[in-house]
C-alpha positions in Angstrom: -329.5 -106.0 -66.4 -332.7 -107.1 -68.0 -335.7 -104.8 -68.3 -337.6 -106.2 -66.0 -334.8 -106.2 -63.2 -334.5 -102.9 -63.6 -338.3 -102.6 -62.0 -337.4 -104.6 -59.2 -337.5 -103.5 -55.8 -335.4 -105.2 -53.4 -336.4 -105.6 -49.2 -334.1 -105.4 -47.2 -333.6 -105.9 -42.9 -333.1 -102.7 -41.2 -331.6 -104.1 -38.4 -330.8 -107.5 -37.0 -333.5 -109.4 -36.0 -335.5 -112.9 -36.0 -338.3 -113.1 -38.9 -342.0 -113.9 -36.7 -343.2 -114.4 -39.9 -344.6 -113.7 -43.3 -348.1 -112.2 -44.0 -347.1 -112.8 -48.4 -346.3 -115.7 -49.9 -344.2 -115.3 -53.5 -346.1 -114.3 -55.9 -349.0 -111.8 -54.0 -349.7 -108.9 -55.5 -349.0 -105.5 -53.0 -349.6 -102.1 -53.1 -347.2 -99.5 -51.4 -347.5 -99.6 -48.0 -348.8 -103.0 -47.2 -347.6 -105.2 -44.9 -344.9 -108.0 -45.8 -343.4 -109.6 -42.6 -343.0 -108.9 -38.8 -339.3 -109.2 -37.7 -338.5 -108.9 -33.8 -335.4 -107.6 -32.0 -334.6 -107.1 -28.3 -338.3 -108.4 -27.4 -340.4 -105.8 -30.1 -341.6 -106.1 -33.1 -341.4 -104.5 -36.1 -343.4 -104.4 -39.5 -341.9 -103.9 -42.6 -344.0 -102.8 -45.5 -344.1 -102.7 -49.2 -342.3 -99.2 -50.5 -344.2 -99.5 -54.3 -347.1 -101.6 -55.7 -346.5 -104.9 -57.6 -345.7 -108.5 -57.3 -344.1 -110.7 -54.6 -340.7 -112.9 -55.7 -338.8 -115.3 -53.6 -339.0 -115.0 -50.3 -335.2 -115.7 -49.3 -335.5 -116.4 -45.6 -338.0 -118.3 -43.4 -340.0 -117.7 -40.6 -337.7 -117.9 -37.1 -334.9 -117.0 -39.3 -332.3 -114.8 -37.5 -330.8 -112.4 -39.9 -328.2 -109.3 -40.4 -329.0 -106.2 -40.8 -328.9 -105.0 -44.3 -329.7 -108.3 -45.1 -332.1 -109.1 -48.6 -335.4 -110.6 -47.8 -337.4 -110.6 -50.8 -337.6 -108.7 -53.5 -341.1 -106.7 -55.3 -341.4 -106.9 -59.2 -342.8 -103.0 -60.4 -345.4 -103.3 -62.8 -346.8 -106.6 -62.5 -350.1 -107.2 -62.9 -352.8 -109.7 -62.1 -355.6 -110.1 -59.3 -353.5 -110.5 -56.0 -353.5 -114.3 -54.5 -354.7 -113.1 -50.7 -357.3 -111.4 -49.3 -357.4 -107.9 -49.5 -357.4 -105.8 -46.5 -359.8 -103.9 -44.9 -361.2 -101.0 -46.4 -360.0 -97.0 -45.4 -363.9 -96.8 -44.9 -364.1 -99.6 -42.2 -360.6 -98.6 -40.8 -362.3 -95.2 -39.8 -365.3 -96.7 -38.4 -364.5 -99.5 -36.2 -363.0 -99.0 -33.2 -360.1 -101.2 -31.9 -360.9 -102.9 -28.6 -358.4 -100.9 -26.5 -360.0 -97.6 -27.5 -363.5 -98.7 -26.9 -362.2 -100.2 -23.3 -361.2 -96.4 -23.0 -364.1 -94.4 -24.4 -366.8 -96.2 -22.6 -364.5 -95.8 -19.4 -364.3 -92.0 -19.8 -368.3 -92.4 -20.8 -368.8 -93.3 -17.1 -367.7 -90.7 -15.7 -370.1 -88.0 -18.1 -373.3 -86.4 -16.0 -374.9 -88.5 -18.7 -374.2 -91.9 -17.0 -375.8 -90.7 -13.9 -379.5 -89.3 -14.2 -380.4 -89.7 -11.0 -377.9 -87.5 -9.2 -378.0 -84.9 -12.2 -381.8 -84.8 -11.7 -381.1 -84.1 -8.1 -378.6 -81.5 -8.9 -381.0 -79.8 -11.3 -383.9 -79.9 -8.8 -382.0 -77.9 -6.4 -381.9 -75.3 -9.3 -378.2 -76.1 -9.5 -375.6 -76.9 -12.7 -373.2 -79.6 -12.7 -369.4 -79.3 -12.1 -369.0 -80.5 -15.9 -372.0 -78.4 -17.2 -370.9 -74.7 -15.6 -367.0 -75.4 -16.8 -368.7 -75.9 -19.9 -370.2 -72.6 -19.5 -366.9 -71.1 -18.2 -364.6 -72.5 -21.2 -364.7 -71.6 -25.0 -366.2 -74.3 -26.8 -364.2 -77.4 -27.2 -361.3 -76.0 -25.7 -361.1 -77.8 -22.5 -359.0 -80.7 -21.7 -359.5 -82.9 -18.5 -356.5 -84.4 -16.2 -357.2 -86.7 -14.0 -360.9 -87.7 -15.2 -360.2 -91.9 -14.2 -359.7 -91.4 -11.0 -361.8 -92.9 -8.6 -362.1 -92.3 -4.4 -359.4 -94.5 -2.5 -361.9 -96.7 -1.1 -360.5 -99.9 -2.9 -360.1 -101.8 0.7 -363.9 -101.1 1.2 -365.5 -101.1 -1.8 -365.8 -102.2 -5.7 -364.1 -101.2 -8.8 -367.4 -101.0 -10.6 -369.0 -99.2 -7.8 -366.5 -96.7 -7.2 -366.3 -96.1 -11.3 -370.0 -95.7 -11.1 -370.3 -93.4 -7.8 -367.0 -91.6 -7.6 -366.4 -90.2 -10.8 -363.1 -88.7 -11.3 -363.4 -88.7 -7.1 -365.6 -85.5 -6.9 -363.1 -82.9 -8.7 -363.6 -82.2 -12.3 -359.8 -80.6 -13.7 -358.0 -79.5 -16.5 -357.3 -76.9 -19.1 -359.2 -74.7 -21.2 -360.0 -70.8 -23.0 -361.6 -68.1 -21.4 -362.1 -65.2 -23.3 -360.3 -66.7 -26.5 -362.4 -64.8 -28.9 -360.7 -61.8 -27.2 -357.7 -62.0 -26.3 -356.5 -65.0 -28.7 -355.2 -68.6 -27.6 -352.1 -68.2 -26.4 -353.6 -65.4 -23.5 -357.1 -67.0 -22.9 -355.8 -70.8 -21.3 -356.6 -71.1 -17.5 -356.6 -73.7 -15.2 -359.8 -74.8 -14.1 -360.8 -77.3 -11.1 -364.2 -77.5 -9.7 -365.6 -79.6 -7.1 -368.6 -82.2 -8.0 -370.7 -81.9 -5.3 -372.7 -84.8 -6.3 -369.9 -86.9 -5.7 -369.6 -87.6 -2.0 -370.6 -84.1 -1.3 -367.8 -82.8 -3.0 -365.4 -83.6 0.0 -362.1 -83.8 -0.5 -359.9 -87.1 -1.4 -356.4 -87.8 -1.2 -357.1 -88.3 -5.4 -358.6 -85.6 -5.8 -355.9 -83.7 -3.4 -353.7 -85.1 -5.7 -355.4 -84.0 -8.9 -355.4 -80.5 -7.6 -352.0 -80.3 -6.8 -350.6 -82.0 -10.3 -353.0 -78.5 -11.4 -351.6 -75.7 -9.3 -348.4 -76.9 -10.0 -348.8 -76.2 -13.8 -350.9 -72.9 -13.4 -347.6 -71.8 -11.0 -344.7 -73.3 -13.7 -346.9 -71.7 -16.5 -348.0 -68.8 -15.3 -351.9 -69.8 -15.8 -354.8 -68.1 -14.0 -357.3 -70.7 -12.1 -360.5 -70.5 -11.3 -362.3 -73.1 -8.6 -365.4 -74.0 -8.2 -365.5 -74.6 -4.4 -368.8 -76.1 -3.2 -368.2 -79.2 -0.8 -368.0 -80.4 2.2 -364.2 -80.3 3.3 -361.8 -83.5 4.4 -363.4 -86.6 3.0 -363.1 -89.3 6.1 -364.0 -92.7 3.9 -360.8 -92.8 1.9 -359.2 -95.9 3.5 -356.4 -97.0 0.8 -353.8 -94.9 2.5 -352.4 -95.6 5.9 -352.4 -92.0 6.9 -353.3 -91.2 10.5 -354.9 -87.0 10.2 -353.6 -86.2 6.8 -352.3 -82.8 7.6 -349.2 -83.2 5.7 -351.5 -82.4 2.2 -349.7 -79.7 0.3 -352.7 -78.8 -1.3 -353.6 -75.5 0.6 -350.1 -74.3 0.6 -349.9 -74.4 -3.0 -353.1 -72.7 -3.6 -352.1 -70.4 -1.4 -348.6 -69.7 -3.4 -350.3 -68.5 -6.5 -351.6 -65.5 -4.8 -349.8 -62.6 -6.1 -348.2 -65.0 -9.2 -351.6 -65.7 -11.2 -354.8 -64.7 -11.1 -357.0 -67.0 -8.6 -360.6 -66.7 -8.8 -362.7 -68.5 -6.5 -366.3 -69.6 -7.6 -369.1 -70.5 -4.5 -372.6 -71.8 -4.8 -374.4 -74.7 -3.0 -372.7 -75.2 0.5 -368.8 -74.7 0.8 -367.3 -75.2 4.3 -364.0 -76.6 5.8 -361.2 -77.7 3.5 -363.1 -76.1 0.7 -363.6 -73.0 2.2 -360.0 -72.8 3.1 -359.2 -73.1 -0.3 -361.9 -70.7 -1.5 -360.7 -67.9 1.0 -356.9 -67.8 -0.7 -358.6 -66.7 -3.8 -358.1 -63.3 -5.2 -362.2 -63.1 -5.7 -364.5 -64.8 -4.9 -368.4 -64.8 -6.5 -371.1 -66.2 -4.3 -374.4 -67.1 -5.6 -376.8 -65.4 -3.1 -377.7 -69.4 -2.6 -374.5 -70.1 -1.0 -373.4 -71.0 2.7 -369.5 -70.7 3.3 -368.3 -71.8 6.8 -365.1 -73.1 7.9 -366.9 -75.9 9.6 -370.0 -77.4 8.5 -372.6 -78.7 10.8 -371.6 -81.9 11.8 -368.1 -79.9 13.0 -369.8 -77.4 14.7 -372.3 -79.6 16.5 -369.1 -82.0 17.4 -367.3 -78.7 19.1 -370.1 -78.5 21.1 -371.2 -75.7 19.6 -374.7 -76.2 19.3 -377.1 -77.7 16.0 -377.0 -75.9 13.1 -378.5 -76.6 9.6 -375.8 -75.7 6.4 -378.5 -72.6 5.8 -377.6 -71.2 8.9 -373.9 -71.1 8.6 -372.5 -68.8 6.9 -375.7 -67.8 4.3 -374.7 -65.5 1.6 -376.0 -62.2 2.8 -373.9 -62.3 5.5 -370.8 -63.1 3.5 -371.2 -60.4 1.2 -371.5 -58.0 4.1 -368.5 -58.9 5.6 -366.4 -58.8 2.9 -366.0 -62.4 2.1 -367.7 -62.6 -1.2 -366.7 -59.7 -3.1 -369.0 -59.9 -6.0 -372.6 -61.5 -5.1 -374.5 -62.5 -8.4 -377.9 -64.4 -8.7 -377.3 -68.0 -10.0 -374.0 -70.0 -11.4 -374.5 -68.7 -15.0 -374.1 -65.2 -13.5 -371.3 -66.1 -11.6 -369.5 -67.3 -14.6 -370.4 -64.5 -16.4 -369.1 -62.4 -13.8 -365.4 -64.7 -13.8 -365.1 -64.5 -17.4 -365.5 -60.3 -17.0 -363.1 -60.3 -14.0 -360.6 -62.7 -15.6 -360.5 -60.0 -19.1 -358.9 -57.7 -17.0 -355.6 -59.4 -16.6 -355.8 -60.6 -19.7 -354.3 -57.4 -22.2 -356.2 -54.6 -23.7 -359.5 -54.6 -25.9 -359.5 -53.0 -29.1 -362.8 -52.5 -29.4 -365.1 -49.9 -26.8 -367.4 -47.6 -26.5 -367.2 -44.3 -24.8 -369.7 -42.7 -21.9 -371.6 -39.7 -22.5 -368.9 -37.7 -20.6 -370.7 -33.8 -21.0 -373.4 -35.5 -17.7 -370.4 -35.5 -15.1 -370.9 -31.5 -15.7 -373.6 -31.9 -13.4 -372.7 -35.2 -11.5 -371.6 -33.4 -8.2 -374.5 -31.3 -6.8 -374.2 -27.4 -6.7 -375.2 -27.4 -3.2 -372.1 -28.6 -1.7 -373.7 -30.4 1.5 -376.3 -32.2 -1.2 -375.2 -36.3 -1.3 -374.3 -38.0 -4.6 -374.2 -41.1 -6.3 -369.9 -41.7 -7.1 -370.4 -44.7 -8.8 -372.8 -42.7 -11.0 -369.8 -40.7 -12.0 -367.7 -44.0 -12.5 -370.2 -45.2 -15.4 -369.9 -42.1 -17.1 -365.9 -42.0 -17.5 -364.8 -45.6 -18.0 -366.0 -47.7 -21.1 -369.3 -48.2 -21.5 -370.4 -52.0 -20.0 -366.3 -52.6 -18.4 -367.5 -51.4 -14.5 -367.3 -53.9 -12.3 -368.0 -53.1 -8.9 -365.9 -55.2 -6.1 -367.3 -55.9 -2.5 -369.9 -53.8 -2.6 -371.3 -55.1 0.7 -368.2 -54.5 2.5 -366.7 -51.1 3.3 -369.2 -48.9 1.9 -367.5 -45.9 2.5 -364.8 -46.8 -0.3 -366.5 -48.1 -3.7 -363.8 -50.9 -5.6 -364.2 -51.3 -9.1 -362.5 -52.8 -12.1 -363.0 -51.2 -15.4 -361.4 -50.0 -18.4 -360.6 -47.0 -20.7 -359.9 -46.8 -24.0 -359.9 -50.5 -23.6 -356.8 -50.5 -21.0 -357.8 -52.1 -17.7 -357.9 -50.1 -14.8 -358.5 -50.4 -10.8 -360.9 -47.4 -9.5 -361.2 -46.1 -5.7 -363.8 -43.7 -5.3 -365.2 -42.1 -1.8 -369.2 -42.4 -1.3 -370.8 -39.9 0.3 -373.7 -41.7 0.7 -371.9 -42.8 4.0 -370.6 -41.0 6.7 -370.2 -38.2 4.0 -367.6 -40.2 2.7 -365.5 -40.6 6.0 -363.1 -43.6 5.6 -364.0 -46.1 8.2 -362.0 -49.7 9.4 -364.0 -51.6 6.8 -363.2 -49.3 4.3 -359.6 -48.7 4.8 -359.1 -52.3 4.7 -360.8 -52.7 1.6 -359.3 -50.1 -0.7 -356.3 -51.4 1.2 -356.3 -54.6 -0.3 -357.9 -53.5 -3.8 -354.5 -51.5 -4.2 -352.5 -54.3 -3.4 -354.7 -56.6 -5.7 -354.3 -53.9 -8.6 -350.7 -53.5 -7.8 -349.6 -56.8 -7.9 -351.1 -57.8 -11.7 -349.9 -54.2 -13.0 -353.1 -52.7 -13.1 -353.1 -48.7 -13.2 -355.1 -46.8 -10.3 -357.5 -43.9 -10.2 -359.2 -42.6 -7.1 -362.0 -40.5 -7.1 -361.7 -38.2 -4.2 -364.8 -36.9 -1.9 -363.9 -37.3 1.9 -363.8 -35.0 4.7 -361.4 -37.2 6.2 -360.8 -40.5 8.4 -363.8 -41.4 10.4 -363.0 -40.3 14.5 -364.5 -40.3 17.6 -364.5 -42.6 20.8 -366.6 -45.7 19.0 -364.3 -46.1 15.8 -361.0 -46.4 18.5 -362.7 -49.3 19.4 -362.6 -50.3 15.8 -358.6 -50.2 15.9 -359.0 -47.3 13.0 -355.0 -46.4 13.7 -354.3 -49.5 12.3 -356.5 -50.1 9.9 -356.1 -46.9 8.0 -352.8 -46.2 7.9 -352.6 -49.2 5.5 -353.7 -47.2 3.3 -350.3 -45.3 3.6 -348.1 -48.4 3.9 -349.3 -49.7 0.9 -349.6 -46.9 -1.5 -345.8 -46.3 -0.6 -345.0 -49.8 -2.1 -347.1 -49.3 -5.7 -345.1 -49.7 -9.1 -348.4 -48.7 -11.1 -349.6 -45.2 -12.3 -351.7 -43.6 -9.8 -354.1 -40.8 -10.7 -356.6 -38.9 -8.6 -359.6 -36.7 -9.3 -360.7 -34.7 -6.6 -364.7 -34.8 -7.2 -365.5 -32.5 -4.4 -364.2 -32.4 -0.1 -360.5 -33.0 -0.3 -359.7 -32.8 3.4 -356.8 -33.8 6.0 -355.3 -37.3 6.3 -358.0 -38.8 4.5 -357.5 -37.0 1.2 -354.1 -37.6 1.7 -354.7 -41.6 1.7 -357.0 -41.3 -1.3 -353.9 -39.6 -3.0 -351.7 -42.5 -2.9 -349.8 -40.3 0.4 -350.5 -37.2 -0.5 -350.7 -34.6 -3.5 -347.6 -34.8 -5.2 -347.6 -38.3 -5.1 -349.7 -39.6 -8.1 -348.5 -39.1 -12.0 -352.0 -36.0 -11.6 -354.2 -35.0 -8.6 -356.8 -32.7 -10.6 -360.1 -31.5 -9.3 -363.3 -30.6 -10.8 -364.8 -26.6 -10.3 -366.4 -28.2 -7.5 -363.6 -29.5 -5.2 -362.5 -27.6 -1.9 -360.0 -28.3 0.0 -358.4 -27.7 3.9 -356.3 -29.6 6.4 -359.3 -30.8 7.8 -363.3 -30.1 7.4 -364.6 -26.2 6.8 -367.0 -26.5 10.0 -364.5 -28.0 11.9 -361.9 -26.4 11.3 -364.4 -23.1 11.9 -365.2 -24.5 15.2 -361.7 -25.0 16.2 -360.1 -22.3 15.1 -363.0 -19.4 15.9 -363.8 -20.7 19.0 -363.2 -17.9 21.2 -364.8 -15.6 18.6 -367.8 -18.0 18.6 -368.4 -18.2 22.1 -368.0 -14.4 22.8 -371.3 -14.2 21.0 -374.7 -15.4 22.5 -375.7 -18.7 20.7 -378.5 -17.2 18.7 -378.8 -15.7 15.4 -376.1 -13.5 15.3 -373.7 -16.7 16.3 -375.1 -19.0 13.5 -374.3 -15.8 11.2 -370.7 -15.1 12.0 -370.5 -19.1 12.3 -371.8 -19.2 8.6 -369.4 -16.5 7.0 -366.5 -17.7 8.6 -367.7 -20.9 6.8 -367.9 -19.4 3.6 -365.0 -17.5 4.2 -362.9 -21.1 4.3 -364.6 -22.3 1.7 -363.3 -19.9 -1.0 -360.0 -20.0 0.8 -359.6 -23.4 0.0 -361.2 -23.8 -3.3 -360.2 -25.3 -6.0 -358.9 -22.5 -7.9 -356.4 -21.1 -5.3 -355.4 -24.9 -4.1 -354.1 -24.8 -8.4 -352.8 -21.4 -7.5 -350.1 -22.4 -5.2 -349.4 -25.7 -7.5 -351.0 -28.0 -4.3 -352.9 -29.7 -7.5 -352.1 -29.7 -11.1 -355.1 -28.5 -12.3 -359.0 -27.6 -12.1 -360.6 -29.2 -15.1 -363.9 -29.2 -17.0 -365.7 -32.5 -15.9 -365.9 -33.5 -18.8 -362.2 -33.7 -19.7 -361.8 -36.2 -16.8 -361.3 -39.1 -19.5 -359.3 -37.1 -21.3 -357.1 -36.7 -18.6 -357.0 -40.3 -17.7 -356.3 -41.5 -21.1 -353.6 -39.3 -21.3 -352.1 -40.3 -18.1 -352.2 -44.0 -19.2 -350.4 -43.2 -22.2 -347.4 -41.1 -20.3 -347.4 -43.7 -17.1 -345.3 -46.9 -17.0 -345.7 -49.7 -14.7 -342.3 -50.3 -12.8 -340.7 -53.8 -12.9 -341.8 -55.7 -9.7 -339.1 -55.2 -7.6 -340.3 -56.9 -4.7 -340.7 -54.2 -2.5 -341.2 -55.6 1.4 -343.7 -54.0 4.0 -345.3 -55.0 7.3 -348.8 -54.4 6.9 -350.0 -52.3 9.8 -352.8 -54.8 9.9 
């Protein structure tokens, strides 16, 4: 074979197909990777390109030509020079600059739909000192890590209205979604990705559409398959009346609320409120783990035109449902200022479930020496005490409105994340009230459920009695306490900070004594089957009464105190092994971190109760 034949590449067909045509002609010069003819089988077509540089021969079959596969089309002469006989293509510079036409169709479509392309209802929004749906999941989300589903849709008002109106004023139809990082710098990308959907309320008020049902459904339907948390941004005005492109009658057959409501227990589900949230959106709000209200916020399951349409009088959205008394009834569980608080606040809450921090910072621990008061009828501040054993910055109180008798916090220690009960003496002397069983109730249960560790700080004389709190159904309501501390697979640990008395110390001990992995209690704690002066009262009645209320009464009344009080100190309660130990204060960390290291969660066995409630 002749030199130069050996430098010959030969083209061949990879498959059978009809030749469209030729974009050489014999005799161009190529480089690798140019194009040299379109062929077309089974309705596509195919390009087939130079595989080295040089110079066009014969071209062996014409356009429309039907040929085999395998079959020679041309062949390309390696080496050869010359200036090439067609015009070049375009430049790598102006193939990375100019778009094609489908992709600007596409980019100026998703440009519409940017708080950019509507001034008017941003400056609205802003006036109202509010943030956009785009700008606070912008906040909320690592930078350039959040990736929208569903951004082209539009309301389904087709029948009544026009495309270009509805891509101008129904922007992905009032419900920003996707997928992004929270907490990435923390916790790294494969533990910081969340779900996150948030209502646009300048949108149609945020109400609800069957595409934006839609969207959200497509959304919990992933976070529940992938095990993703989800945060909402709720605000809106419920069911959306004006979507007329389906031929529904009520829509009531919407999964969207039930699948919400089936992440609870499976993900984490925080719920995000400012503006005015009522009906559907408040529905979906309430399913939420937590929820953080701006102390601007109105949540109502109606709105006004509902309630004035029950006949139930005329209402403006400010009177329904306003923040303060939302947060005092145990709706919002964390009230913050504004909607760059409350996303700080989400990304805090979210790092709980999201693994361990390597890097903290420990309390001053020697000041919980003097954090209970040596007069033991003197009131305290327990969350005080909280600050000064978990890591510096983690506390994070939980309805702090609601049930005041039981503080709720999330914290950590020694990075590990960790649920906190603590009685407050500050009311009712720490007495457990309804509102208060219920909501260490359900912290437990929230704890439980994402395998958070429990430690409860223990200062109660006991469950709140007396004619009034029957009224309040306080059977019920605190003997959750029992129910559900039965079920718990997490460590429980309890510090006893002062009163440790009857039923109620029992409850704040996960059942009783014996039943967390410690119950230790500082020099301070006493202890008895019920309260000192009741139990006094009770049980030295006769000796009481025999005396002439006077002096000599309060006297005998007060030894007989005393006289219980170093019967069921916290020395002798160690004594007979009724607590582990009696510790220095400011060994309580100590304790803790020691306990988290020995403790195990259990494998979620499903345990099944009926909640007394």
């Amino acid at each position: 074979m002749a030199a130069h034949n050996r430098l010959m590449s030969a083209v061949h067909s990879p498959l059978q197909a009809r030749i469209v045509h030729w974009v050489v002609a014999p005799g161009d010069v190529v480089e690798a990777g140019d194009l040299l003819l379109i062929l077309e089988a089974m309705k596509m077509e195919q390009e087939i390109r130079a595989t080295v540089s040089g110079r066009v021969g014969e071209l062996l079959h014409a356009s429309d030509d039907l040929v085999e596969a395998g079959a020679l089309l041309t062949t390309v002469h390696v080496g050869s020079t010359g200036a090439p006989s067609r015009k070049p293509g375009p430049s790598a510079e102006t193939v990375q600059t100019a778009l094609r036409p489908d992709l600007q169709r596409v980019q100026g479509r998703h440009d519409k739909t940017s708080d950019a392309a509507r001034p008017e209802a941003m400056a609205k929004r802003h006036a109202l000192g509010l943030r956009s749906a785009r700008e606070n999941i912008a906040d909320l989300c690592d930078e350039g890590s959040f990736i929208e589903y569903g951004a082209l849709a539009v309301a389904a008002q087709r029948s009544r209205r026009s495309e270009d109106d509805l891509i101008a004023n129904t922007p992905a139809d009032g419900m920003v979604t996707g997928i992004g990082s929270i907490n990435g710098a923390l916790f790294g990308a494969g533990l910081s990705r969340a779900v996150v959907m948030a209502y646009d309320a300048t949108v149609l008020a945020g109400t609800q559409g069957m595409r934006n049902h839609q969207k959200t459904d497509r959304m919990l339907g992933i976070a529940l398959h992938n095990k993703l948390p989800v945060v909402l941004f709720a605000e809106g005005g419920g069911g959306r009346p004006g979507d007329t492109d389906m031929p529904i009658v009520a829509g009531l057959h919407v999964s969207t609320f039930a699948s919400y409501a089936r992440l609870s227990g499976q993900v984490p589900v925080i719920g995000i409120v400012a503006g005015r949230c009522f009906a559907g959106n408040a529905a979906l709000l309430g399913c939420s783990d937590v929820i953080i209200g701006t102390k601007g916020s109105n949540i109502g399951m109606g709105g006004p035109a509902m309630v004035e349409g029950g006949g139930l009088g005329v209402f403006t959205p400010e009177q329904i449902g306003p923040s303060k008394v939302q947060h005092g009834n145990g709706v919002i569980d964390v009230l913050v200022d504004d909607e760059a608080q409350a996303v700080a606040v989400a990304r805090h809450y979210l790092s709980f479930f999201q693994g361990s921090l390597a890097d903290w910072a420990a309390p001053d621990v020697t000041s919980l020496r003097d954090a209970v008061p040596e007069n033991r009828l003197r009131v305290y501040d327990t969350l005080t005490v909280l600050r000064s054993v978990v890591d510096q910055g983690s506390l994070l109180p939980m309805r702090g409105g609601f049930g005041v008798g039981i503080h709720t916090a999330l914290a950590r220690i020694e990075g590990r994340a960790v649920g906190i009960l603590a009685n407050n003496p500050q009311h009712l002397g720490g007495a457990i009230d309804a509102d208060a069983a219920d909501k260490a109730a359900r912290f437990m249960q929230l704890c439980n459920t994402h395998g958070l560790p429990l430690v409860s700080f223990v200062d109660t004389p006991g469950f709140m009695v007396g004619p009034e709190m029957e009224t309040q159904a306080q059977v019920r309501h605190v003997s959750r306490l029992f129910v559900v501390a039965a079920a718990l697979r997490v460590p429980f640990f309890s510090v006893v900070l002062r009163k440790g008395y009857g039923l109620g110390a029992m409850a704040m001990t996960a059942g009783g004594f014996h039943s967390p992995m410690f119950t230790v209690a500082w020099p301070t704690g006493e202890f008895g089957a019920m309260g000192l002066e009741g139990a006094v009262k009770l049980g030295y009645r006769k000796e009481l009464e025999a005396i002439p209320d006077g002096p000599e009464r309060d006297a005998l009344y007060d030894s007989l105190v005393a006289r219980q009080y170093e019967s069921g100190s916290a020395l002798n309660m160690a004594a007979t092994l009724e607590i582990d130990a009696v510790i220095d204060p400011a060994q309580t960390r100590a304790w803790l971190v020691s306990g988290l290291l020995s403790a195990r969660v259990r494998p979620d066995g499903g345990t099944r109760f009926v909640d007394p409630w």
